[in-house]
C-alpha positions as CSV (number, residue, x, y, z in Angstrom):
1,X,104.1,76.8,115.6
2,X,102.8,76.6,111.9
3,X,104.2,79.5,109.9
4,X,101.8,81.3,106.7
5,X,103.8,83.3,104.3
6,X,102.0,85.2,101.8
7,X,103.4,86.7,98.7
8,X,102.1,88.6,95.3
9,X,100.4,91.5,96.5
10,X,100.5,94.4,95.1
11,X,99.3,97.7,93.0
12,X,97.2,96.9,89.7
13,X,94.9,98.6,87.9
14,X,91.4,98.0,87.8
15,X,90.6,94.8,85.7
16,X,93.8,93.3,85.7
17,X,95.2,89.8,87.4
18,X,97.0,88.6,90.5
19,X,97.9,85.9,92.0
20,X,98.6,85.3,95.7
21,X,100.6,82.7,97.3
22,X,101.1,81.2,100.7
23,X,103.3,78.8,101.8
24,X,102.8,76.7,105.1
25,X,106.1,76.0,107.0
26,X,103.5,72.0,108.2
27,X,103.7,69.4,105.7
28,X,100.7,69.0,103.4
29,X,99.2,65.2,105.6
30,X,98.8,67.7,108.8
31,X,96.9,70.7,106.6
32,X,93.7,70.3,106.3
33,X,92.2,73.0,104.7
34,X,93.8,76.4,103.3
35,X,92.2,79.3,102.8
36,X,92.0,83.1,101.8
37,X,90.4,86.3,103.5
38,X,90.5,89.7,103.1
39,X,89.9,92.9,105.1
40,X,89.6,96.2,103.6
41,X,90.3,99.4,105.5
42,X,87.7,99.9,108.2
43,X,85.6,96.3,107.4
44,X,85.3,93.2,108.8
45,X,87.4,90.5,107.6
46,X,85.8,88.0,105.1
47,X,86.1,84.7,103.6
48,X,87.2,84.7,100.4
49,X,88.1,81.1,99.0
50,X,89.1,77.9,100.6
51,X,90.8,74.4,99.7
52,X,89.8,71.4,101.8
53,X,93.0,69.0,101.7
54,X,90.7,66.2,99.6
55,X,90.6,69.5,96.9
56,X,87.1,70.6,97.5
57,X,87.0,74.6,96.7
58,X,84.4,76.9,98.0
59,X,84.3,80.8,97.2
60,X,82.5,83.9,98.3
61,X,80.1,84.8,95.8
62,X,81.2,88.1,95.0
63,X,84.5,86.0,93.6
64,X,82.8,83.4,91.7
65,X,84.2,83.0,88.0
66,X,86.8,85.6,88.4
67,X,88.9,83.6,91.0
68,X,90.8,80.3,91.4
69,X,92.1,79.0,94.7
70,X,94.8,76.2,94.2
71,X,96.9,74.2,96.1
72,X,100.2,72.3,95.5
73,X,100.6,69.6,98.1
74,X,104.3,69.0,97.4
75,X,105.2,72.4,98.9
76,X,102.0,73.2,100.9
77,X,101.6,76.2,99.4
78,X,98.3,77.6,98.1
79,X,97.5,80.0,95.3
80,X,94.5,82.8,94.3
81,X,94.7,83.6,90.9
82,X,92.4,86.9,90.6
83,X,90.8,88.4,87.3
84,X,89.0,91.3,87.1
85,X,90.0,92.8,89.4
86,X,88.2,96.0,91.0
87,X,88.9,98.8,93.4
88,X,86.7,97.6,95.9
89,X,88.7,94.7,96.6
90,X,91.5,96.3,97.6
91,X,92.1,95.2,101.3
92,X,94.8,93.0,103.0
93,X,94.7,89.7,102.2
94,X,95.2,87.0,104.7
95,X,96.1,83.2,104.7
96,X,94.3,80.8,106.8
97,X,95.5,77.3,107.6
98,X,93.8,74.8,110.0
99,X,96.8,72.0,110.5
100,X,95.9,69.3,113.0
101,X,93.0,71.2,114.1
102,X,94.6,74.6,115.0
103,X,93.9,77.7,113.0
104,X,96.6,79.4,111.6
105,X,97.0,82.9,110.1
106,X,99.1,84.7,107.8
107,X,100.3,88.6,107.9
108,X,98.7,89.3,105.1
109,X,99.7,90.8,102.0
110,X,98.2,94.1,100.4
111,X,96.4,94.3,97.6
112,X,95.2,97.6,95.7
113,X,93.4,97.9,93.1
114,X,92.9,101.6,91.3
115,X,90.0,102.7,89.0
């Protein structure tokens, strides 16, 4: 059982910065992709960003040029740095791991984000 730890949530104002991180208790050779989501009180959950082991990113496009998803291989752990933040992404944000083709999840980690 593959274990996703998030961390760096937390209250910010409007326009401000955060970064997430997730560590993965598999080694880096067995993940092969990484990746972020987020669900907001009463919505459906939604794809964010992702990492594909090789380093190919993709990104929602409401995220484009205000977030980076990263990933250090030596400790399996993956990032989101987030600028600009705005209240309407304030939701619970979730990591997602697919290691040796099973799909992991995190328990998320709150982020809110006042006006």
């Amino acid at each position: 059982q593959v274990q996703l730890v998030e961390s760096g949530g937390r209250l910010v104002q409007a326009g401000e910065s955060l970064r997430l991180s997730c560590a993965a208790s598999a080694s880096a050779h067995e993940t092969n992709a990484m990746g972020w989501y987020r669900q907001a009180s009463g919505k459906q959950r939604e794809a964010v960003a992702s990492i594909m082991s090789g380093g190919y990113k993709t990104y929602a496009d409401s995220v484009k040029g205000r977030f980076t998803i990263s990933r250090d291989n030596a400790k399996n752990t993956v990032y989101l740095q987030m600028n600009s933040l705005k209240p309407e992404e304030t939701a619970t944000y979730y990591c997602n791991a697919d290691v040796g083709g099973w799909n992991y999840w995190g328990r998320g980690t709150q982020v809110t984000v006042s006006s």
